[in-house]
N, C-alpha and C positions, 0 to 999 in steps of 0.2 A: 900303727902307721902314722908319720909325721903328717902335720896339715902340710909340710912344701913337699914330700913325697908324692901326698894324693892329690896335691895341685899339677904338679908334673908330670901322675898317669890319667890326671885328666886331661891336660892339655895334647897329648899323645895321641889318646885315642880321637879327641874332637882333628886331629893334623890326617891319622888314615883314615877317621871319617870324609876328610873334607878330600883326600886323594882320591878317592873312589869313584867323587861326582866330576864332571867335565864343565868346563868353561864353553863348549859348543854341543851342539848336537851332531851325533854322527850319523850318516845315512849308509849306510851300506847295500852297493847295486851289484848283480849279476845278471847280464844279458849274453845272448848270441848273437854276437856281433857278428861271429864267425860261424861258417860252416853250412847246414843245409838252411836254416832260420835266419842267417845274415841280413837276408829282404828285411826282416820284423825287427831283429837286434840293433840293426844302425839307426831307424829315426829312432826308436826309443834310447840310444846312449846318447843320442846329439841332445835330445830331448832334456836329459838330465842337468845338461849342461844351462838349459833357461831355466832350469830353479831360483827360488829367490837364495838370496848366500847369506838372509837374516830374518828371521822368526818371532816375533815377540822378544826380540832385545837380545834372541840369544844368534851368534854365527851356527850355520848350519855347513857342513863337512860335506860331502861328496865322495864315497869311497867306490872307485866302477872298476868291475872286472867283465874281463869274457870269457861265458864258461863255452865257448864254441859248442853249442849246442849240442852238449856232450850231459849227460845226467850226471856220469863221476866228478865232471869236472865244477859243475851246476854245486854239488853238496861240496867240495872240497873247499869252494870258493864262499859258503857258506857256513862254511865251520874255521877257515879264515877271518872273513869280517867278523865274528860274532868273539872270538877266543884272543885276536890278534890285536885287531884292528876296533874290538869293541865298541863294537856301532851299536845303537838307541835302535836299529827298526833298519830291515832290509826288503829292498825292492827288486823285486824278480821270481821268477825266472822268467822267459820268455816266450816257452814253450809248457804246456802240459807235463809230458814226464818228468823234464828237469823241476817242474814245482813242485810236483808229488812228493817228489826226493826229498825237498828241502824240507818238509813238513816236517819229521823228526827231528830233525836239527837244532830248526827255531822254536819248535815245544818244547826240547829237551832245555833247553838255555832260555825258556821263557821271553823271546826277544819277538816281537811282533812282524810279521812281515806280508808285503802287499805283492800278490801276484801279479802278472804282467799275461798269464796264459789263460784259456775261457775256458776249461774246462769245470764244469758246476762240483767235479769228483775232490778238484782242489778243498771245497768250501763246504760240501754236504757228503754224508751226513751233518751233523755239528757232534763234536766231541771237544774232549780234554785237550788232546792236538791243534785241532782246528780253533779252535779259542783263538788261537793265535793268530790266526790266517786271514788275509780279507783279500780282495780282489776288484780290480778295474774295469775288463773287460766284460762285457757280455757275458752270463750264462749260451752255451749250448744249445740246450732247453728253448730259451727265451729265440734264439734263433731259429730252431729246429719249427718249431711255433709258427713263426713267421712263413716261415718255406711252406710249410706244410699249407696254410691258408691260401699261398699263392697256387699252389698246385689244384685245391678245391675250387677256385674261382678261375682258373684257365682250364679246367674239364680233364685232368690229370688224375687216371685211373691207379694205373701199375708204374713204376720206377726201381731202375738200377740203380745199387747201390754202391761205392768205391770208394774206401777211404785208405787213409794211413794206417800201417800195421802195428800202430801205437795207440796208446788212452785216449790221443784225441780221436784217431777214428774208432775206439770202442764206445767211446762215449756218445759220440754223433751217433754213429750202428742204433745204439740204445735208446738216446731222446727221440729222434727220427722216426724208432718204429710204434715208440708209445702214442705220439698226436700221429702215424699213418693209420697206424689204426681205429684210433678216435674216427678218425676221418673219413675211415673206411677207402683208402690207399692201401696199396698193394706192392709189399715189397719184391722183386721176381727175380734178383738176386743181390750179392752181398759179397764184395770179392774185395782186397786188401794187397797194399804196397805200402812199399819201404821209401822213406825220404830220399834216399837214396839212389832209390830204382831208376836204370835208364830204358827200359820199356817196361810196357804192360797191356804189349799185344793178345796174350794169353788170356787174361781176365776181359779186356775189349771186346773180344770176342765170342765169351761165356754173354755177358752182358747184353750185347745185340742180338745173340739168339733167343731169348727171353721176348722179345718184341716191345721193349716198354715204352710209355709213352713219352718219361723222360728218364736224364738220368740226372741223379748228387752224385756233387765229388764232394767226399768232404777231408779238404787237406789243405796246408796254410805255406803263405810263402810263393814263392815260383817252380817248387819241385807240384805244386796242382797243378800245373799246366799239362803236367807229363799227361793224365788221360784225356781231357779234353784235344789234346794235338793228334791222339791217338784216332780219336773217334771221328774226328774231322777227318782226317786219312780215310778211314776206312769206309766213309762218306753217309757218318752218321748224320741226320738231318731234325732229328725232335729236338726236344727241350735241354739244353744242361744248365744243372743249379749248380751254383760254387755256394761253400760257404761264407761266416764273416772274417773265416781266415787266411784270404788272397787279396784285402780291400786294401790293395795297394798298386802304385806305380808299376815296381819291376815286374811287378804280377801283369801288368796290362801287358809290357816294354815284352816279359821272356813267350807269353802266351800269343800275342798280335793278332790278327787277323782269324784265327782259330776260338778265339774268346769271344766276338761278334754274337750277338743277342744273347750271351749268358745273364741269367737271373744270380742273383745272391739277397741276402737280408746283410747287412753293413749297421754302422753308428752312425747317426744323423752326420758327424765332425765328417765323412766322405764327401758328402754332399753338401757342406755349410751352408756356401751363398744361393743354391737353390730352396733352400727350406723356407718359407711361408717367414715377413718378419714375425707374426704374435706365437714362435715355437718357442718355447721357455729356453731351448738348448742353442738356438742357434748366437746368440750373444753370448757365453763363454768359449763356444767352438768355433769360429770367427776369432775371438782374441787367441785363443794358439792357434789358430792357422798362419795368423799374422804375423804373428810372432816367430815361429816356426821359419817360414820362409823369407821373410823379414832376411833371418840373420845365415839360414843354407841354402836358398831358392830353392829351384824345385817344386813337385808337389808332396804337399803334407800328406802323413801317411795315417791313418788311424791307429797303425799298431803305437807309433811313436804318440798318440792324446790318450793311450792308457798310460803312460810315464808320467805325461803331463796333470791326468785325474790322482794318481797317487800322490804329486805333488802338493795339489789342491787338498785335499784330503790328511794332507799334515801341517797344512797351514792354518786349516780348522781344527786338528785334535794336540798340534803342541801349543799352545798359550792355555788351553786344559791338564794339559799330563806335566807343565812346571808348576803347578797349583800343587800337585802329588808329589813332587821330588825335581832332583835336578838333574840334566842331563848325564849317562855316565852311571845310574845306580840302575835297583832293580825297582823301586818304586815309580822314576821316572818311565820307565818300560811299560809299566804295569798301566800307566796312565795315559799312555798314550795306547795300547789296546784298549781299554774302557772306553777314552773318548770317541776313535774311530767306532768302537762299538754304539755309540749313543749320536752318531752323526746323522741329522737330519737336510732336509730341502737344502743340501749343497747341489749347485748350478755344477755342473763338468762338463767337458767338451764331448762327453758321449751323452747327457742324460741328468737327470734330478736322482741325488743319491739320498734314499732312507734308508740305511741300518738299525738293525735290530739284533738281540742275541742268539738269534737263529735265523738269521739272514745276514751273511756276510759282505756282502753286495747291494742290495739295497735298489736297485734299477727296475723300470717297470715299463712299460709299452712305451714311453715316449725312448726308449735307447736305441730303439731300433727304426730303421726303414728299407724296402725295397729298393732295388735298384739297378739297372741293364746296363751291359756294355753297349753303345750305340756309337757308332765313327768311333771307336778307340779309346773312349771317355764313359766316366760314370755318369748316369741320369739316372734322376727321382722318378720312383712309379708312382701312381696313384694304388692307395690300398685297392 
């Protein structure tokens, strides 16, 4: 081979080495903007929108779909960005099952991605798969936790139990009864609906016969309101817990006056400007809230500051993952899982995040707080 031969297949290969890499980072997003999770899709897409649009010298891309809270359409939209549209790192889904989905996806194609749904099934066990995977919101668990303490300190023996007939209410079903038990709560039943459903007189009424002393919804969005409307009717009068998956507006707006002294455990960012000033969380949850309404009025949603913690959390792991490669490769991908994996005392608008390689998440007592509907508005409880 001539020396201007093998100058020529070297200059070749260094031109499709250099096509491979990107001049920006790509993001690539899927939320439910649309459908029964709409409530939780729209702040988190407006959300997207306040990202910063430059990273350590490099532009950063915006790729947003809506998988209408649909699972098929959740993976479809995820093996688009990643094959198509070749994004660095994908944010979503918005729901539980649609993330689960995506799990294969982005392990099979090695591309990192930040969930937007609480379920801990997303994140643990830890495997080969889940390498891949981190997450924003609250574990379950970490909420289930909370509830549970609150029922031990309000003299709350036995509770009904209702959730969605999906992973997120199996997974609640499941955290719920491991600290009930701890706790020596008593679950007296355990009845299931569809996103969907437009009653659920049938299980209401399973539920009140048991006598409990309160009941969990555990269901996200505005389709929670379905049994609590239910139970008001039928002039239930104990305790209802909501989960942290209704800590929103439309959730107060479709539920009204039937929501009235419900408990939940929420992310400090619900409550911002009540939180004590020396809370570690309430000065980055304040700056999106600010922000946030700043630019769509309204009230800020917490599902929309899990968008906003994902954000954060690649603005600490990409000027680490271009030390490893350049946007656009698989090196760059790689490093930017490692970093999110090695992210320490990052401030979020839900909480102080430590990750570790077997803790996807990173969050710990300070992400959480009590809180009552009182006149149509969130308040802080005292533990």
């Amino acid at each position: 081979m001539t020396f201007k031969r093998a100058s020529l297949l070297a200059l070749a290969a260094a031109t499709l080495c250099a096509g491979t890499a990107s001049a920006q980072v790509k993001v690539g997003v899927t939320v439910s903007a649309t459908g029964p999770a709409a409530s939780l899709g729209i702040p988190e897409k407006n959300t997207i929108s306040l990202l910063p649009k430059e990273i350590a010298g490099k532009k950063v891309e915006y790729i947003v779909l809506d998988d209408a809270s649909d699972t098929t359409t959740a993976v479809k939209n995820t093996r688009k960005l990643i094959s198509e549209d070749k994004v660095d790192v994908v944010i979503g889904s918005t729901v539980t099952p649609n993330s689960l989905a995506m799990v294969d996806v982005v392990a099979e194609n090695e591309t990192p991605m930040i969930t937007l749904a609480a379920s801990a099934r997303i994140i643990e066990p830890m495997d080969a798969k889940r390498a891949w995977v981190f997450k924003t919101p609250q574990n379950d668990s970490h909420m289930a936790t909370a509830i549970a303490e609150h029922m031990t300190n309000n003299n709350v023996k036995t509770v009904a139990f209702i959730g969605f007939a999906d992973a997120y209410g199996d997974s609640w079903a499941q955290e719920f009864a491991k600290v009930a038990e701890m706790r020596k709560i008593k679950v007296v039943a355990n009845e299931r609906f569809a996103r969907t459903d437009t009653s659920v007189t049938g299980q209401v009424l399973k539920m009140m016969g048991t006598n409990p002393d309160a009941v969990l919804i555990a269901g996200s969005g505005t389709p929670a309101a379905l049994p609590a409307k239910a139970l008001k009717e039928r002039g239930w009068k104990g305790r209802i817990y909501q989960t942290h998956g209704v800590a929103n507006a439309d959730f107060l707006r479709v539920c009204g006056k039937d929501c009235e002294g419900t408990f939940l455990p929420a992310g400090p960012l619900l409550v911002a400007e009540q939180l004590p000033d020396n809370n570690p969380v309430k000065k980055p949850a304040m700056a999106y809230k600010t922000a946030y309404e700043k630019t769509f009025g309204g009230q800020v949603s917490t599902f929309g500051g899990h968008a906003w913690d994902a954000g954060l959390l690649l603005q600490r792991a990409i000027p680490e993952a271009l030390k490893k490669g350049q946007p656009g490769t698989k090196e760059f991908r790689k490093g930017l899982r490692d970093a999110m994996e090695q992210t320490k005392e990052l401030p979020i608008s839900h909480g102080i995040m430590n990750m570790t390689p077997t803790d996807h998440l990173g969050l710990d007592q300070r992400a959480r707080v009590m809180v009552q509907v009182v006149d149509g508005k969130w308040k802080l409880q005292a533990k």
